[in-house]
N, C-alpha and C positions, 0 to 999 in steps of 0.2 A: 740743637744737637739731635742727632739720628744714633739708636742704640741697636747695634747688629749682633743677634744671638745664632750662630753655628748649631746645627745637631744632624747625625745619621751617620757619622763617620764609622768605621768599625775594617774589622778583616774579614776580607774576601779571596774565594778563589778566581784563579784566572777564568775569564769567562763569563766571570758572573755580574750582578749588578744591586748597584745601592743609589739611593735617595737622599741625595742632602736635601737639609731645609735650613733658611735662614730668617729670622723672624723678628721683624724691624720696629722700633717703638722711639714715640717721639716725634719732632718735630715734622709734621705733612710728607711723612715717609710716603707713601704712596705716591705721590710727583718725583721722583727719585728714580733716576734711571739704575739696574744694580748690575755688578757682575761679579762672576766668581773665579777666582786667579789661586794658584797652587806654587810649594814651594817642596820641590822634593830635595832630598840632604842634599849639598853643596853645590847646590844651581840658584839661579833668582827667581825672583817670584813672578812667575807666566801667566799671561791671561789665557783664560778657559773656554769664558763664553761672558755672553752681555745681553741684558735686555731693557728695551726702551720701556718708561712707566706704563704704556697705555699695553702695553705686551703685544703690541704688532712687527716691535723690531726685534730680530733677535742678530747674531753674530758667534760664531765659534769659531776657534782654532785649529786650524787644520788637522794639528793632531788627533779630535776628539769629535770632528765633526763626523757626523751620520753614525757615532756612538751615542753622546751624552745630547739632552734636552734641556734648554732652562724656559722654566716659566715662573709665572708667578701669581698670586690671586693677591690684590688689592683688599677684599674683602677680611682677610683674615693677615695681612700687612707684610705675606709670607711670599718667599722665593723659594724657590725649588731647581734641583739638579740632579736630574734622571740620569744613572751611570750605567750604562748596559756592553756586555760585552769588554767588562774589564780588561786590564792589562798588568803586566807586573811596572810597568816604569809610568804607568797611572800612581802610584804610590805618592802620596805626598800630604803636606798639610792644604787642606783647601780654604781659602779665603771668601767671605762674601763682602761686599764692600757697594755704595753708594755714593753720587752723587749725579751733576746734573748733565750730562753728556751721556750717549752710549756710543764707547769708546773702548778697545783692546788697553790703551796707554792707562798704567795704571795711579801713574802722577796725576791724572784728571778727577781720580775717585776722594772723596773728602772724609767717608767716614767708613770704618775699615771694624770686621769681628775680629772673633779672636783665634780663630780657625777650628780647623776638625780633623782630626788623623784619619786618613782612607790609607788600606795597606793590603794591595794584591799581593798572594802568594801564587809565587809559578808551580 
């Protein structure tokens, strides 16, 4: 079992920028490709971005791409989601989740947090 801990959500203004972290325990989390997918009110839950274990691969979402950054440091079992240049329909609960693909599809992820409220104000 891989245990996925969310934190950094909070409110922001338009424009601006936050830091998720997600911080993985358990089972050889580090071999674990992770990504993070978001779920704002009465939509499904979108992929965000993705990054391969060894952190050479990464992928985002068009919407958010040349905004947001993911990496991650093995070292400290931690993923991270640099949010820059906010938006209001960035708003959502954001998800960190693992497993062995880096992949958008998020039926391929096996172990899922519990998320983090992000909430741009226009």
């Amino acid at each position: 079992q891989v245990q996925l801990v969310e934190s950094g959500g909070g409110l922001v203004q338009a424009g601006g920028s936050l830091r998720l972290s997600c911080a993985a325990s358990g089972r050889t989390s580090s071999t674990f490709s992770m990504g993070w997918f978001r779920r704002a009110p009465g939509k499904e839950r979108e992929f965000v971005a993705a990054i391969g274990w060894s952190g050479r691969s990464e992928y985002y979402a068009d919407s958010v791409k040349g905004r947001f950054t993911i990496s991650r440091d093995n070292t400290k079992n931690t993923m991270y989601l640099q949010m820059n240049s906010l938006k209001p329909e960035d708003t959502a609960v954001y998800y960190c989740a693992a497993g062995w693909t880096v992949t958008p599809t998020r039926e391929r992820y096996d172990y899922w947090g519990q998320g983090t409220q992000v909430t741009v104000s226009s």
